[in-house]
C-alpha positions in Angstrom: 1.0 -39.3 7.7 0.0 -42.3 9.6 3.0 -44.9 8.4 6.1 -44.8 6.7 5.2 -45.3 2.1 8.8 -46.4 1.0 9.4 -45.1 -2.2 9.9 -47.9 -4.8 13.3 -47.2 -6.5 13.6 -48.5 -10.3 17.2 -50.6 -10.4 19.4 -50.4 -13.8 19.5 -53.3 -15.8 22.9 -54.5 -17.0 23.5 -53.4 -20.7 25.4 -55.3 -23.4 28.7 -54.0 -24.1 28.3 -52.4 -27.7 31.1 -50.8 -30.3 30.5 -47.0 -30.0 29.1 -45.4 -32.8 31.0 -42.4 -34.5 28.8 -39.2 -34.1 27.1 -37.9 -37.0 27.6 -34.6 -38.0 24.2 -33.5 -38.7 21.5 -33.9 -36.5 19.0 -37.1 -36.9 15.4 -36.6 -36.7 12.9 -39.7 -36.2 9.2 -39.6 -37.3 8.0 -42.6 -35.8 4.7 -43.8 -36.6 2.0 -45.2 -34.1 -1.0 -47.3 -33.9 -4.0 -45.6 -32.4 -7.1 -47.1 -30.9 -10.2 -46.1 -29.1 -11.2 -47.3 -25.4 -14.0 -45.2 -24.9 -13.3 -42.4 -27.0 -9.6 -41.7 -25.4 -6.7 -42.5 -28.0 -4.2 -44.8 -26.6 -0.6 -44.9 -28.6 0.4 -48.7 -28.5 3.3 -48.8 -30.6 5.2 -45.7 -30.1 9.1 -46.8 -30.3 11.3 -44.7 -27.0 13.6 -42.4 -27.3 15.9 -40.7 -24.8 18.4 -37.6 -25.1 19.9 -36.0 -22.0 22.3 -33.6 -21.2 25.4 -32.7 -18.9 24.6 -28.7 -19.1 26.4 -25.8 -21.1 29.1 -24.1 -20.4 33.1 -24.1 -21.2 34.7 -27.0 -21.2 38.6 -27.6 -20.5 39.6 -30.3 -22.7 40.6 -32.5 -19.5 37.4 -33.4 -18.6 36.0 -34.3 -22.5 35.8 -37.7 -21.8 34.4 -37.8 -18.1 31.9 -35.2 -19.0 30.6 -37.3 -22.3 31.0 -40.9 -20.9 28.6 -39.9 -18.5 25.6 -38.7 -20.5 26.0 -41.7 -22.7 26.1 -43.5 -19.3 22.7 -41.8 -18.4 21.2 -42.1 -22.0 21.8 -46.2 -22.2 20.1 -46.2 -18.2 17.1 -43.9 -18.9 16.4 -45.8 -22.5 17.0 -49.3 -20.8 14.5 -48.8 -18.3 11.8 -47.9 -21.3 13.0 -51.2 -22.9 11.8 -53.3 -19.6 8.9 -51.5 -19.6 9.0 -48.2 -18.0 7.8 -44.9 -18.6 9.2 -42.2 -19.7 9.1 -40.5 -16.4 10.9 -43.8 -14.8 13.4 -43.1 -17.6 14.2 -39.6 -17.2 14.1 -39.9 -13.1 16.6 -42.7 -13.5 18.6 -41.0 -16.1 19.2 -37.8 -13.9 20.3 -40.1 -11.2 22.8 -41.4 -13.3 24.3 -37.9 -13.8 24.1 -36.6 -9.8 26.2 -39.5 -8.8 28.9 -39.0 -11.8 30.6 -35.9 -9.9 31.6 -34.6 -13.4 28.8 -32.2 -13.2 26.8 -29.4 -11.6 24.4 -31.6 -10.3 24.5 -33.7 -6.9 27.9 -35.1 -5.9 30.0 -32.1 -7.1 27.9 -29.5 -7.1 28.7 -25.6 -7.4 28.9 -23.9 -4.1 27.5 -20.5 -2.5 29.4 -17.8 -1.7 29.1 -18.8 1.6 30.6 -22.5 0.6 27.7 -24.8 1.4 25.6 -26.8 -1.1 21.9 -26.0 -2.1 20.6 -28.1 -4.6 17.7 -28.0 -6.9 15.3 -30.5 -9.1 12.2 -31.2 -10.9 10.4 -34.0 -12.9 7.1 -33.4 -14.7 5.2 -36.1 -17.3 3.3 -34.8 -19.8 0.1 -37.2 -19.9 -1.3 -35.5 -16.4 0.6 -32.7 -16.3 1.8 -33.7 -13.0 4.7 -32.4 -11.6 7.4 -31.6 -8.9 10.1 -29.7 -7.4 12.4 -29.0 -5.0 15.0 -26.7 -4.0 17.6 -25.4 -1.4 18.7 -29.2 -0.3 21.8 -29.5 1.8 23.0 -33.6 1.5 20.4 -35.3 -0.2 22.2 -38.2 -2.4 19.4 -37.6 -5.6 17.3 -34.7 -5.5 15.7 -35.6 -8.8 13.9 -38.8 -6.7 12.9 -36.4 -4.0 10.4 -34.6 -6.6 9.4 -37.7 -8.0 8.5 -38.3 -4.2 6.7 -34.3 -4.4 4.8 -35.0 -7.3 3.6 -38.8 -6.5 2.6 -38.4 -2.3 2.2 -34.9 -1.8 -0.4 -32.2 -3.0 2.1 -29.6 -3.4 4.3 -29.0 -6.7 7.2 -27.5 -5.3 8.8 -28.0 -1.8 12.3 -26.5 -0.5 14.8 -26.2 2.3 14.0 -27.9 5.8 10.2 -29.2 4.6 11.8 -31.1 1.7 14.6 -32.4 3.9 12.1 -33.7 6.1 10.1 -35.7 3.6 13.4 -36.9 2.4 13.6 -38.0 6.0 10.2 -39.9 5.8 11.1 -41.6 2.3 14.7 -42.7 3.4 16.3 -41.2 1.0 20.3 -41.2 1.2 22.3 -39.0 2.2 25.7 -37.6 0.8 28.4 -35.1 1.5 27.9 -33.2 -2.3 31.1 -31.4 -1.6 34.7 -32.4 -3.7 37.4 -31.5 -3.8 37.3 -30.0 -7.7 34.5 -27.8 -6.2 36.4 -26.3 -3.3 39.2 -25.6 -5.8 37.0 -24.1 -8.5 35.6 -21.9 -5.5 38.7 -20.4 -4.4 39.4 -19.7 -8.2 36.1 -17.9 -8.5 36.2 -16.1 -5.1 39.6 -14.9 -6.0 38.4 -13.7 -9.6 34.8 -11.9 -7.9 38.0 -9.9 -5.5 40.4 -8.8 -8.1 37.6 -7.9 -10.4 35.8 -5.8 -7.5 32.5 -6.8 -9.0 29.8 -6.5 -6.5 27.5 -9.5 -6.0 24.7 -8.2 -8.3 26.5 -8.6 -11.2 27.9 -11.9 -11.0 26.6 -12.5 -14.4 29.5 -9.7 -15.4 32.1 -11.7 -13.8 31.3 -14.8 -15.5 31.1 -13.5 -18.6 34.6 -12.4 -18.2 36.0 -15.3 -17.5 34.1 -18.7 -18.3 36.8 -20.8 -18.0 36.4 -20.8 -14.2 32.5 -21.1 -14.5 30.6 -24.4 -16.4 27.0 -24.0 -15.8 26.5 -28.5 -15.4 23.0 -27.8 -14.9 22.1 -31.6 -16.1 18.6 -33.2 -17.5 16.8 -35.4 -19.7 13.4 -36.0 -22.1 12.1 -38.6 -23.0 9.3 -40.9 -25.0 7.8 -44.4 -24.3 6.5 -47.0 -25.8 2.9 -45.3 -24.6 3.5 -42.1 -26.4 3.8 -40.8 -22.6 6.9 -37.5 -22.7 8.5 -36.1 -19.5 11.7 -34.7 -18.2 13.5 -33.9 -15.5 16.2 -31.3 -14.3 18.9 -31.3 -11.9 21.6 -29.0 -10.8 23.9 -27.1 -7.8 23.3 -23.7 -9.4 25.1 -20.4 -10.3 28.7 -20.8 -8.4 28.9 -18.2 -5.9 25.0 -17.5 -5.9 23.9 -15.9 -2.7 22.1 -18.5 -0.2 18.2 -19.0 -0.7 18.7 -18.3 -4.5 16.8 -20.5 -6.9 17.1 -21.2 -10.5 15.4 -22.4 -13.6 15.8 -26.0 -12.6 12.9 -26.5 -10.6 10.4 -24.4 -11.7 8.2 -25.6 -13.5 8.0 -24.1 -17.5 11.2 -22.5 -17.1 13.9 -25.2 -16.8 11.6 -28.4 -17.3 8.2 -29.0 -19.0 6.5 -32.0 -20.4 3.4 -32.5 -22.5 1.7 -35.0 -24.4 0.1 -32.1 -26.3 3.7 -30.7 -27.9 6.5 -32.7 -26.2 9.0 -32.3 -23.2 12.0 -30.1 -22.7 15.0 -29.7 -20.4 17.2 -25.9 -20.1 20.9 -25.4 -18.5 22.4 -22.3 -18.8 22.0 -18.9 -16.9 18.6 -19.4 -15.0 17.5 -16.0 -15.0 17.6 -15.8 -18.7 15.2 -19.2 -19.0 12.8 -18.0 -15.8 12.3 -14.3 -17.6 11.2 -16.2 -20.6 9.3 -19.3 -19.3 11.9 -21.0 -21.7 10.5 -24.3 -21.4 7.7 -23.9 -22.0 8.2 -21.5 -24.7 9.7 -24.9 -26.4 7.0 -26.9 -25.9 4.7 -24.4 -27.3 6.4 -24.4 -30.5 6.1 -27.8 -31.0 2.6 -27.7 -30.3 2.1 -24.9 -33.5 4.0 -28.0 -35.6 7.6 -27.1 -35.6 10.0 -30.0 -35.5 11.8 -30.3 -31.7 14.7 -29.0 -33.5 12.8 -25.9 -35.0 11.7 -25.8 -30.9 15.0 -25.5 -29.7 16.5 -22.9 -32.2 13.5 -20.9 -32.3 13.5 -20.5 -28.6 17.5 -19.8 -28.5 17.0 -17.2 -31.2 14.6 -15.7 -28.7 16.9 -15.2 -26.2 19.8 -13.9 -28.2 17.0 -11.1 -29.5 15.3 -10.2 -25.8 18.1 -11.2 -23.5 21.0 -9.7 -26.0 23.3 -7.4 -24.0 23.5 -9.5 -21.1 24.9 -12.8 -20.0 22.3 -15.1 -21.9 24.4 -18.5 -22.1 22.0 -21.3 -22.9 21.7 -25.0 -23.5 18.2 -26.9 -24.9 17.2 -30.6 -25.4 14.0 -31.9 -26.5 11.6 -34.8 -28.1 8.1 -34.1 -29.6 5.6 -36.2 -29.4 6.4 -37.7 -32.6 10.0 -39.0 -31.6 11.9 -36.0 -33.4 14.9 -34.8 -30.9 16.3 -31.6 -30.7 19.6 -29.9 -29.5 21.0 -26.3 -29.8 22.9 -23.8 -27.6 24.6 -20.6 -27.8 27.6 -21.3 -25.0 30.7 -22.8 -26.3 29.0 -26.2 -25.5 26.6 -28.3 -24.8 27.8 -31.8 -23.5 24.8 -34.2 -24.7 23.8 -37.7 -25.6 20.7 -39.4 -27.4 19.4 -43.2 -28.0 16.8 -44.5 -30.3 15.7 -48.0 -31.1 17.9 -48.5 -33.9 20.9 -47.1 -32.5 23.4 -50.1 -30.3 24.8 -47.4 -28.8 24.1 -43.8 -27.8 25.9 -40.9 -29.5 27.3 -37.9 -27.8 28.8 -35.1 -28.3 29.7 -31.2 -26.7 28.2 -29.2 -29.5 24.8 -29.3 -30.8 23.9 -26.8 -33.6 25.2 -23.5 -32.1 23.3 -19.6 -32.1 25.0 -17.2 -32.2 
């Protein structure tokens, strides 16, 4: 390239403090209606109302970090739905949303991510909006402070979808991204825990899965994301994470492939998966959401259809999933079959966003 392009960065607007609202025990579903007009025979939503819902990834929660771990998706939730309230788009929402959540170091995502067996950091992320069908990933990244801007930086000034290791560290370079040690100390103490546990249970690499099933409590898949709706009627999402703990080097997850871990269409809705990443790349799981809203279900219909699916095909084995979604009508969905699912959602005429660590769980 000839010259330096600077990405533009979107900043986070100060939000009113609010009284928290108490979590309903059901989920709410929103049918928004929308005015549609013709410009040359394409229909253009003007009044769609925006709606966000993230999450902070599946897994097994010590009761310790409850309040860190949900204070932070409501956190992301009031960011993402602010910047759609000033006028952004769903993919500025989602994008800023994630970035909320890699800098919280509660999660497997950015600062505090899980580590290899070999105790470095690879990162993954992907953002994709549903209007184009534009999208992009990256993968293997040492120290970059946000991965989720980096492939907003892939889809918007390169050709490519999907970039990883030292060519994605090198347009990082170009863009000026920041930099960040991802390593904490909660990580390196979680990894001696889980290197210990892989020894006594002399479980060869392969079946990590095996390991983890036997003993969650050392092992929260954070795998973070978020979906979203504008004003527009424009979807997309975005997905973030660190990985499996323990994953051999060069491995690459759900996250950042496209269909799998994130999907977004104007057509059905948008998506976001956390959760074991071979169960959601073996079953396209993403998209497999998005399809389902397209044949009419509800986003919640979406969610547990597609969980039922992997309870039936991936039963057996270590299936542990997490799913969040909007249509294109501003319905929301939510479901899992771990033990949780730490998530958050905000609509226009909520003050405040509600979280909570279950959805609706399949068993």
């Amino acid at each position: 390239m000839d010259h330096l392009i600077k990405f533009k960065s979107y900043r986070k607007s100060q939000l009113d403090a609010c009284q928290p609202c108490r979590l309903n025990t059901r989920l709410k579903f929103w049918e928004q209606k929308s005015n549609v007009s013709s410009n040359q025979g394409e229909k253009v939503v003007t009044t769609r109302k925006p709606v966000i819902v993230v999450h902070g990834g599946a897994g097994n929660r010590s009761p310790e970090h409850d309040n860190p771990w949900l204070e932070g998706v409501k956190k992301a939730a009031k960011t993402g739905f602010d910047v759609m309230l000033n006028g952004g788009s769903a993919l500025d929402a989602v994008v800023e949303a994630v970035a909320v959540l890699e800098d919280e170091g509660v999660y497997n995502a950015g600062y505090g991510s899980a580590l290899t067996i070999e105790k470095t950091v690879e990162m993954e992320a992907s953002v994709m909006e549903g209007k184009n069908l534009k999208a992009g990933a990256v993968g293997l990244l040492r120290d970059i402070r946000n991965p989720v801007r980096l492939a907003r930086i892939v889809m918007e000034h390169t050709d490519h979808v999907f970039v990883v290791g030292e060519g994605a560290e090198k347009l990082a370079k170009l863009f000026n991204l920041e930099r960040r040690n991802h390593i904490t100390e909660l990580r390196l103490k979680y990894y001696e825990q889980q290197k210990q546990a892989l020894l006594e249970g002399k479980i060869e690499l392969p079946k990590l899965a095996e390991l983890v099933k036997n003993h969650p409590e050392l092992f929260d898949l954070e795998t973070v994301g978020a979906v979203a709706l504008d004003k527009r009627g424009n979807v997309a999402a975005a997905t973030s994470t660190g990985g499996f703990p323990l994953k051999l080097p060069g491995r690459i997850g759900d996250s950042p492939l496209i269909g799998c871990g994130t999907y977004a269409d104007n057509r059905s809705g948008a998506c976001s998966a956390t959760g074991v990443g071979e169960i959601a790349i073996r079953l396209c799981l993403a998209k497999t959401v998005c399809n389902y809203m397209e044949s009419g279900k509800t986003a919640q219909e979406s969610v547990e259809t597609a969980l039922r699916l992997v309870n039936e095909r991936m039963a057996g084995t270590y299936n542990s999933m997490g799913l969040i979604a909007v249509s294109v009508k501003g319905d929301i969905g939510a479901a899992h079959n771990s033990k949780h699912l730490c998530w958050a959602y905000l609509t226009p005429n909520m003050r405040e966003p509600e979280a909570a660590l279950t959805a609706k769980i399949l068993k």
